[in-house]
C-alpha positions as CSV (number, residue, x, y, z in Angstrom):
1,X,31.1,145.7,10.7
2,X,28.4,148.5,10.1
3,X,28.5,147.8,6.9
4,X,27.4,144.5,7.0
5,X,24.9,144.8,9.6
6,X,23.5,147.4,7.4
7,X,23.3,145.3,4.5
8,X,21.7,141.9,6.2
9,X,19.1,144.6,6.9
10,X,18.3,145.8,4.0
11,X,18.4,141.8,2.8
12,X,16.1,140.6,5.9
13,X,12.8,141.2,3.6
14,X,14.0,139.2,0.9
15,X,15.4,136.7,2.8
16,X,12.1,136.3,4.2
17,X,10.6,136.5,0.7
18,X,12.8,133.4,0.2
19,X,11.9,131.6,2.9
20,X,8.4,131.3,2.2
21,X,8.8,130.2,-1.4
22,X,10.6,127.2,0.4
23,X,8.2,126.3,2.8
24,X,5.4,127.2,0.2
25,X,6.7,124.9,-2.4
26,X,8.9,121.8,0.2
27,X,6.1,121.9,3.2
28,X,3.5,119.4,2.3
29,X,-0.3,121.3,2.1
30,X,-2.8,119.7,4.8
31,X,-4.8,118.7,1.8
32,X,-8.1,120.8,3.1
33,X,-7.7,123.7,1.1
34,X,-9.4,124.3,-2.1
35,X,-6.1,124.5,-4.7
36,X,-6.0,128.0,-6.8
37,X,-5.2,128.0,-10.7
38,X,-2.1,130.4,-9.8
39,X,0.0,130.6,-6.3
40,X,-1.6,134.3,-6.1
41,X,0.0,134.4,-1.7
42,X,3.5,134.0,-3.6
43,X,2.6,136.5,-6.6
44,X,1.5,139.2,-3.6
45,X,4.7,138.4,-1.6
46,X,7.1,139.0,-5.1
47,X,5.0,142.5,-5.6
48,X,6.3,143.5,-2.0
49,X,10.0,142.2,-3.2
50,X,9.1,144.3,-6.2
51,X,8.1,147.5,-4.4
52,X,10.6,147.0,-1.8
53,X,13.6,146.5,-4.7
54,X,12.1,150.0,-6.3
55,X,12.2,152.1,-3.0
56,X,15.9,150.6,-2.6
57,X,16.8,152.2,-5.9
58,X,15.2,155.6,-5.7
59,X,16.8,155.9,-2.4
60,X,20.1,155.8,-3.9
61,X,19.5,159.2,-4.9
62,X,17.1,160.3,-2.5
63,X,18.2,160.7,1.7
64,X,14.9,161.3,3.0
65,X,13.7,158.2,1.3
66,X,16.6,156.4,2.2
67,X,16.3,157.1,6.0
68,X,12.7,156.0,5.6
69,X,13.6,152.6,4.1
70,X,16.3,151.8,6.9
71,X,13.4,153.0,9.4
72,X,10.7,150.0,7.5
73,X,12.9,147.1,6.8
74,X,12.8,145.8,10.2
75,X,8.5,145.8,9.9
76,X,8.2,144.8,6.3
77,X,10.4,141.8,6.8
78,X,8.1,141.5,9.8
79,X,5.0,141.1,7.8
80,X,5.9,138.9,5.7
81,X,7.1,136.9,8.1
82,X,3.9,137.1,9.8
83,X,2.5,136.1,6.3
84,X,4.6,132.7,6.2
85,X,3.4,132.1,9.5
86,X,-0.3,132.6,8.9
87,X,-0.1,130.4,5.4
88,X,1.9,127.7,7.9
89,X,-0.9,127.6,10.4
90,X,-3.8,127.3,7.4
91,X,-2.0,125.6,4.9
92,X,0.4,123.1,6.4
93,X,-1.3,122.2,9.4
94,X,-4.7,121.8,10.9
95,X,-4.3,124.1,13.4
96,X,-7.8,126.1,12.6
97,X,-10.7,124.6,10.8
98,X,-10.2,125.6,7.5
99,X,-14.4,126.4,7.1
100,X,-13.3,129.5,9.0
101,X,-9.4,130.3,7.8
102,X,-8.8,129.7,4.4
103,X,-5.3,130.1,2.9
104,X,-4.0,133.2,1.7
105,X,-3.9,131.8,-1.6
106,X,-8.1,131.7,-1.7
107,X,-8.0,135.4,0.2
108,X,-5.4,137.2,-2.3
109,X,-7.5,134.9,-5.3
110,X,-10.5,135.8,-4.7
111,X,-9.7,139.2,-4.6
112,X,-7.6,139.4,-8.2
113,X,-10.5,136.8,-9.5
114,X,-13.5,139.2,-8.4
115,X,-11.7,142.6,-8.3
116,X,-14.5,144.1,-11.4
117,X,-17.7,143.0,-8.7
118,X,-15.5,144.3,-5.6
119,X,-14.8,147.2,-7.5
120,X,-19.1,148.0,-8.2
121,X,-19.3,147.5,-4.2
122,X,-16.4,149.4,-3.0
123,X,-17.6,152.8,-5.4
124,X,-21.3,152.3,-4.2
125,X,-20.0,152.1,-0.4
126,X,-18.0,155.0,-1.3
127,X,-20.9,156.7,-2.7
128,X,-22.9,156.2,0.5
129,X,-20.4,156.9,2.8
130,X,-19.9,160.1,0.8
131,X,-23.4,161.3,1.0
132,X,-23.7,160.8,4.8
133,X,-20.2,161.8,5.3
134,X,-21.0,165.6,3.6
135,X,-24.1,166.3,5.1
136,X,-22.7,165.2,8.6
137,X,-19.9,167.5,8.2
138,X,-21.7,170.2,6.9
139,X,-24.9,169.8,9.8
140,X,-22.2,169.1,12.5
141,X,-20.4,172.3,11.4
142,X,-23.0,174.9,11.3
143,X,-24.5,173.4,14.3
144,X,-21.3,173.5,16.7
145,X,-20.9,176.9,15.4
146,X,-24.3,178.1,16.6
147,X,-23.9,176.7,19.9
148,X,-20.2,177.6,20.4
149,X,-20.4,181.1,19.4
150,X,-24.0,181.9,20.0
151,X,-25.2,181.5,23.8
152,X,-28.9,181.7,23.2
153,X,-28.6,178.9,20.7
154,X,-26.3,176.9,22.9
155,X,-28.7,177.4,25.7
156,X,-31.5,175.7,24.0
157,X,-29.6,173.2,21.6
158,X,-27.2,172.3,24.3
159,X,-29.1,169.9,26.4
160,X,-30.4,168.4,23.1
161,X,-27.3,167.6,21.4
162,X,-25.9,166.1,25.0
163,X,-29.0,164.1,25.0
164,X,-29.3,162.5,21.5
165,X,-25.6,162.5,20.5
166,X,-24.3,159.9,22.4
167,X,-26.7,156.9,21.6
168,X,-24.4,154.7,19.5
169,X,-25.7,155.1,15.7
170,X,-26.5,151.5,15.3
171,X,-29.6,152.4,18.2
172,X,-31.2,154.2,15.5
173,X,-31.2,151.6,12.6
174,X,-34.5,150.3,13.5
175,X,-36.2,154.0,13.5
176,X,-34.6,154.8,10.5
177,X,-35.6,152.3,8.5
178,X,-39.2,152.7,9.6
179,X,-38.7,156.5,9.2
180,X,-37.8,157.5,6.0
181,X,-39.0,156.6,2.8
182,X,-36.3,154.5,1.1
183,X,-33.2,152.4,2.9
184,X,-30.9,154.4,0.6
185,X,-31.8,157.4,2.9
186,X,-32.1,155.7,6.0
187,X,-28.7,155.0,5.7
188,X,-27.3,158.5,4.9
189,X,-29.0,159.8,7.7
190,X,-27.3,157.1,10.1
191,X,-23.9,158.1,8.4
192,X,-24.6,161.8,8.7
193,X,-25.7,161.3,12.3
194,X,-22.2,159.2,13.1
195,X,-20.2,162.1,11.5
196,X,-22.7,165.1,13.6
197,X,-21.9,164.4,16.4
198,X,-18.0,164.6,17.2
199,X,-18.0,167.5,14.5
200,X,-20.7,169.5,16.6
201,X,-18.9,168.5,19.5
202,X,-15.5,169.4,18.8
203,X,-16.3,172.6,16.4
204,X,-18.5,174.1,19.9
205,X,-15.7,173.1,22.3
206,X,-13.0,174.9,19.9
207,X,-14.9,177.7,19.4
208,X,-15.9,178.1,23.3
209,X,-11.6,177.5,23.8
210,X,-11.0,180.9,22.3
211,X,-10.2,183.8,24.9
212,X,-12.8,186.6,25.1
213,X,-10.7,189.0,24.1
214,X,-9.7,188.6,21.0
215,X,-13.5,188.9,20.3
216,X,-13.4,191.6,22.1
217,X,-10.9,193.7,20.5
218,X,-12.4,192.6,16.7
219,X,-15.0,194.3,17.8
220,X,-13.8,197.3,19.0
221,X,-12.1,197.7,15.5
222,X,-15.7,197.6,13.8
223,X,-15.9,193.8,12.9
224,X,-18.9,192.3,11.9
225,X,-20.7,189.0,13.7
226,X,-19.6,187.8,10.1
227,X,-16.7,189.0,9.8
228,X,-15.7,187.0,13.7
229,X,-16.7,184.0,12.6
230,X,-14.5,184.1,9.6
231,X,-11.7,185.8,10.6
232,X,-11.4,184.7,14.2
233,X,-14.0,181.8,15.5
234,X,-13.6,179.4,12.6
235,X,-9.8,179.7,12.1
236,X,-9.0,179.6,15.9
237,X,-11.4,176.5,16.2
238,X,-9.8,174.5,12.9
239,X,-7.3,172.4,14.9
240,X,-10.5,170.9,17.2
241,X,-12.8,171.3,13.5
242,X,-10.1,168.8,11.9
243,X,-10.2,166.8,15.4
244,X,-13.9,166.1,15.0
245,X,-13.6,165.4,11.4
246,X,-10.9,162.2,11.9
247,X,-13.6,160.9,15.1
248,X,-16.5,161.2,12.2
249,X,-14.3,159.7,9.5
250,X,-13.5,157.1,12.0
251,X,-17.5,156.5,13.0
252,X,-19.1,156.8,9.4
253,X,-17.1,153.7,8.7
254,X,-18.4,151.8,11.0
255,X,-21.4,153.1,10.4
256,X,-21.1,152.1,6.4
257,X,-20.3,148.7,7.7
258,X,-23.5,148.3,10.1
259,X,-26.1,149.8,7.6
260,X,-24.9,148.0,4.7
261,X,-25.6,144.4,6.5
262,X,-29.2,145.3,7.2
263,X,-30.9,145.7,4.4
264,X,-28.5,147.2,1.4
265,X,-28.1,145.0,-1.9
266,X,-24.6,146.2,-2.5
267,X,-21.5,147.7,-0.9
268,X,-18.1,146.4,1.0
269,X,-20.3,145.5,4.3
270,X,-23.2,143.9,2.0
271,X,-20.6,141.7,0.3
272,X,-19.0,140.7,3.8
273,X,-22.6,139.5,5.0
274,X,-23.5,137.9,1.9
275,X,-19.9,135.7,1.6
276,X,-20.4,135.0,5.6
277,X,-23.9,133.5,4.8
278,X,-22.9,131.5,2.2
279,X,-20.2,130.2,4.4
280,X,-17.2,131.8,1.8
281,X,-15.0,133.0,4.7
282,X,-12.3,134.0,1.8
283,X,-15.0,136.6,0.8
284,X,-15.1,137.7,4.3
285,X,-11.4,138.2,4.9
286,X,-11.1,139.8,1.5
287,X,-13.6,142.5,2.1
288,X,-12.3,143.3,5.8
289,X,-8.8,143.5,3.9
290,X,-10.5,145.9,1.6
291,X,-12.7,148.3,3.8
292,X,-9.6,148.5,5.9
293,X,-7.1,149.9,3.4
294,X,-9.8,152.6,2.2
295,X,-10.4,153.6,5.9
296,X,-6.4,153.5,6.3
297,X,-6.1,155.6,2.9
298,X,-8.6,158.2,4.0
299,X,-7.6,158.9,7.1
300,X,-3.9,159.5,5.5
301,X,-5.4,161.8,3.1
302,X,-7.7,163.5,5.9
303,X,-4.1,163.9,7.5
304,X,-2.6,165.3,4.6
305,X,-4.5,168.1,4.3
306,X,-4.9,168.5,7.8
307,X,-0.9,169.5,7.3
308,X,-2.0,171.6,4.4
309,X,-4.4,173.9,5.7
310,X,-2.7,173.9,9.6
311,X,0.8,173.8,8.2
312,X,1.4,175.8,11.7
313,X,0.8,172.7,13.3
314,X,2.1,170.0,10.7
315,X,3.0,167.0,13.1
316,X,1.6,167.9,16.2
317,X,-1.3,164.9,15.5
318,X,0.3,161.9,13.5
319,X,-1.3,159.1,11.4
């Protein structure tokens, strides 16, 4: 009997698979939709199928792999289930005006069809967000250091940093844009400025967090100022560093996504303004799809070497 049940799960995601060539092909379309050269939502479910088959066969040989597949099945047959449902509601029916909810056929063509212009947007979003995202971490750091470890400096900067940091980024759009001398800079100092502030915040609160005395005793065996922040402040503090880095990661995003519908003539959130007032809601979808999975990707990577460089704590924060 375990047997069995263990097999019907393992055969739920392509049963599902399955079932939506069915309906895809026997369910008569609504007749709204704009037909695509290729069924791309069936081509998209088969590369699931495809990975899914693959995984089955490497953990044959693999346990860890294995137990990780047994753990999924349940949710990837979810999502595609979720899939058939969605192409039901746009496709077969009239349920939603199809202005606004196109078929996942348009959504999964348009992004195959345009993939070499989304590809220019997505690396010159990148580039932006990368730009803001280094000087951010860079100012944020140094300046949570200085007022978590020196008290004169925290005395003055403080009050500031309480003051300006918590006005949302978007606030400051209009200044920066009237500010600095090109948009392309406007916009790395609003992605900087999203990324400053939980760095400083959480790099000064770690800092602050450490006991006394191990500062104390460094300097009793002859450390340096330098050699404390090095050896004792910084490391100490790296856990609540890493902490402010995933809140910045998660704010220069959404910070990208702001800037780059006011005023940019490229980039993911450009493209998503520019398809939204043409009235191409595929273009829309595709690009949330998109900025989504590079946000998703760099937050796992952010995590990855998180559990790198705090191996002591690998798994204490997941992702």
């Amino acid at each position: 009997m375990k047997k069995i049940k263990f097999v019907i799960r393992l055969s739920l995601p392509f049963i599902a698979v399955i079932i939506s060539n069915l309906v895809y092909y026997l369910v008569k379309d609504n007749g709204k939709q704009k037909e695509m050269a290729h069924p791309y939502y069936l081509y998209f479910l088969y590369l699931i199928a495809a990975v899914i088959l693959i995984e089955y066969i490497i953990a044959i040989f693999n346990k860890k792999i294995r137990k990780r597949i047994i753990y999924k099945t349940p949710f990837l047959t979810g999502i595609i289930v979720f899939l058939l449902i969605l192409n039901i509601i746009t496709t077969k029916t009239l349920l939603l005006p199809t202005l606004y909810f196109p078929s996942l056929d348009r959504i999964i063509g348009l992004i195959v069809e345009q993939r070499v212009f989304l590809i220019h947007n997505i690396l010159d979003s990148l580039g932006l967000l990368l730009e803001g995202f280094l000087w951010g971490v860079t100012v944020g750091f140094l300046t949570g250091l200085a007022l978590g470890y020196f008290k004169k400096v925290g005395y003055w900067l403080n009050p500031v940093t309480k003051a300006i940091g918590p006005i949302p980024t978007t606030a400051w759009i209009p200044l920066a844009l009237s500010t600095f001398p090109t948009t392309h800079s406007a916009n790395v100092f609003l992605i900087a400025f999203a990324v400053w502030f939980p760095v400083t915040l959480m790099t000064s609160s770690g800092i602050q967090g450490i006991g006394q005395v191990n500062f104390e005793v460094a300097g009793t065996l002859g450390a340096s100022t330098i050699y404390q922040i090095l050896h004792v402040a910084i490391p100490a503090a790296m856990p609540s560093i890493f902490l402010g880095v995933f809140y910045g990661t998660v704010s220069s995003f959404a910070t990208l996504m702001a800037v780059e519908m006011n005023g940019n003539s490229s980039g993911i959130g450009w493209y998503i303004n520019w398809q939204k007032s043409v009235m191409m809601y595929d273009g829309v979808y595709a690009g949330l799809i998109l900025i989504a999975v590079i946000c998703s990707l760099s937050l796992t990577i952010l995590f990855k070497v998180r559990d790198k460089v705090l191996i002591w704590q690998k798994g204490v924060i997941k992702w």
